[in-house]
N, C-alpha and C positions, 0 to 999 in steps of 0.2 A: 955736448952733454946737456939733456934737457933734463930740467930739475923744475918747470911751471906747474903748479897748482899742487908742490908735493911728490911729482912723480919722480921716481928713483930710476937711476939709469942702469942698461942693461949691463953693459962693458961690467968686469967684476972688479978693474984698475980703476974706472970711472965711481963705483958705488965705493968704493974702501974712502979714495979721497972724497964724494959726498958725505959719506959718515961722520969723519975726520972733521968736516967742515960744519955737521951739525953738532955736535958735543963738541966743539972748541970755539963756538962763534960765541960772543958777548951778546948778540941779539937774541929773546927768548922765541919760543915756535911761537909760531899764533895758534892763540888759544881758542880750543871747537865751540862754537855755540851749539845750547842744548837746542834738540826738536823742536819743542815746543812753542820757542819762540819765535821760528820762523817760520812756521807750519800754520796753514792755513785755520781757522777756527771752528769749521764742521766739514764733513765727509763732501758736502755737495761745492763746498768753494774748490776741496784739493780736487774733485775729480772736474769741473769744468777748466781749474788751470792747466791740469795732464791734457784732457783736450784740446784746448787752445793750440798748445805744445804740439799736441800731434796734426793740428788744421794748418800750421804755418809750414810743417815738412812738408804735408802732404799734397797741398796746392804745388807747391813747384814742384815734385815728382810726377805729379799728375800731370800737369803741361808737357811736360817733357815727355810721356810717352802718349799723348795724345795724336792726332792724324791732327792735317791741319783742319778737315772736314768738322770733325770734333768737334774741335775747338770750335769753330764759327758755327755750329748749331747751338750750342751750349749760350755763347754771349748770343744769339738771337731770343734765346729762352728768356734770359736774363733781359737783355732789353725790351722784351716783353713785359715783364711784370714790374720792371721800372716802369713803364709807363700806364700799366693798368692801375698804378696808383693812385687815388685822388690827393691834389695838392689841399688839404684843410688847413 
């Protein structure tokens, strides 16, 4: 019976006794925090965090269907303009 984060379980034997178990426990649900205050504070913060979000999937799906060719052009790239940098 998984019941993490909320979720209700399929079985209908399983959801009756969940039910059962939420209207009879002495402990109260946890209570929702409003949007607002955990929501970033303008349009360009929420969308570089949805980014962020979508750059740490995407790298490792990336790799993974990469050749190994790829790959080792890519970090040549890359250790290219690592070192076209000046150290200041």
């Amino acid at each position: 019976m998984t019941i993490g984060k909320g979720k209700r379980p399929r079985d209908p034997n399983q959801l009756a006794k969940w039910i059962v178990d939420q209207s009879t426990s002495d402990t109260p649900a946890p209570e929702v925090q409003p949007a607002e205050a955990s929501a970033p504070v303008n349009l360009s913060e929420y969308m570089a965090a949805i980014g962020r979000k979508g750059g740490q999937i995407g790298g490792k799906r990336r790799l993974k269907t990469m050749t190994k060719a790829a790959r080792s052009k890519v970090a040549a790239k890359a250790a290219r303009a690592r070192w076209k940098k000046s150290k200041s």
